[in-house]
C-alpha positions, 0 to 999 in steps of 0.5 A: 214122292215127297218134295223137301222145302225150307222156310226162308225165316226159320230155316226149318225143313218141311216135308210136303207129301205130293203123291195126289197132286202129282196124279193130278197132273199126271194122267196114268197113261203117256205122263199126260194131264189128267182130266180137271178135278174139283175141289168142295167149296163153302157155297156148294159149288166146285172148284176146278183144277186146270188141267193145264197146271204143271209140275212147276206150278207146284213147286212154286207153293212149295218154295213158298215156305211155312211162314209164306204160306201162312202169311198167303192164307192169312191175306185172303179175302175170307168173307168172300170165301166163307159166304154161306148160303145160309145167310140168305142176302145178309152178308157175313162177317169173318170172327177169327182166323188161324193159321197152323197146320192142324192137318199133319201135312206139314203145310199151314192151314186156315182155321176160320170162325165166321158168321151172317151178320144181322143187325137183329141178333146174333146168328149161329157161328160157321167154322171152317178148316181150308188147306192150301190149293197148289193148284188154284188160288181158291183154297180148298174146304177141308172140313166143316165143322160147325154149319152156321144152324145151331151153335153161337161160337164165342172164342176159338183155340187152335193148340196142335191139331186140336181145334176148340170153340166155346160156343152156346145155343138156345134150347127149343122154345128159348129166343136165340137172343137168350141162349141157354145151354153152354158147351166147349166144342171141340175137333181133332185130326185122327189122319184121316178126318176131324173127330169131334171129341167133346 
């Protein structure tokens, strides 16, 4: 089943696949809810869907539009979202954040580039692709692209479903205030997953 949603600005019409989150609230058996699932999130913990979500729920993010979507994710509190626990009790700061549908999906994602934020250095980047959730008002971690150990992200390029960082790392024995090898980074969506492709 597919819901047909037009974007209030642009009047652009959006295709939005609902197969999975109609099982989800739908039980198999009498049309009941299913049991409550849980989504991954930054911090390793779980983001329960309530059980008690309806179809109407739903369709109000659909009616939301592209454009509303976007603008939604754009307005999110991100430093809380992407906190890692990586950064021990420093807190993070949040580089950029791009709003585009690198998924396929039709619906706007979130691209973001964070980092833990230390008054020493600078600490390996996080990047991060989350896609709306429905269902909650958390969105959920789609991928992780760069874990926040090793590469130092400069820039970030969203063209497509493609995504492109510009990042440097320090080799063994180098400080990594003085890092020495310089690389461009760079995912693509392939349906099913992002790919690293360079």
């Amino acid at each position: 089943m597919r819901v047909e949603a037009a974007s209030g600005s642009t009047g652009r019409r959006i295709w939005i696949s609902c197969v999975g989150a109609l099982l989800v609230i739908l039980g198999a058996a009498g049309g009941q809810p299913s049991p409550g699932r849980a989504a991954p999130s930054v911090d390793g913990s779980a983001v329960a869907i309530p059980t008690s979500a309806t179809q109407e729920s739903l369709a109000r993010t659909v009616r939301l539009g592209s454009d509303g979507v976007a603008r939604k994710l754009a307005a999110m509190s991100w430093r809380a979202i992407t906190r890692s626990p990586s950064c021990g009790g420093l807190p993070n700061t949040v580089q950029r954040v791009v709003t585009q549908d690198v998924s396929g999906d039709g619906v706007p994602d979130a691209v973001v580039l964070a980092r833990c934020d230390t008054p020493t250095g600078t600490m390996p980047s996080q990047l991060y692709v989350f896609s709306p959730a429905p269902l909650s008002e958390r969105p959920q971690l789609l991928d992780t692209l760069l874990d926040g150990r090793q590469w130092q992200a400069s820039s970030l390029l969203v063209a497509g479903r493609r995504i492109t960082t510009w990042a440097a790392r320090s080799s063994p024995g180098v400080p990594n205030c003085c890092p020495d090898v310089h690389r461009q980074l760079a995912w693509s969506w392939d349906g099913a997953g992002f790919q690293q492709t360079s």
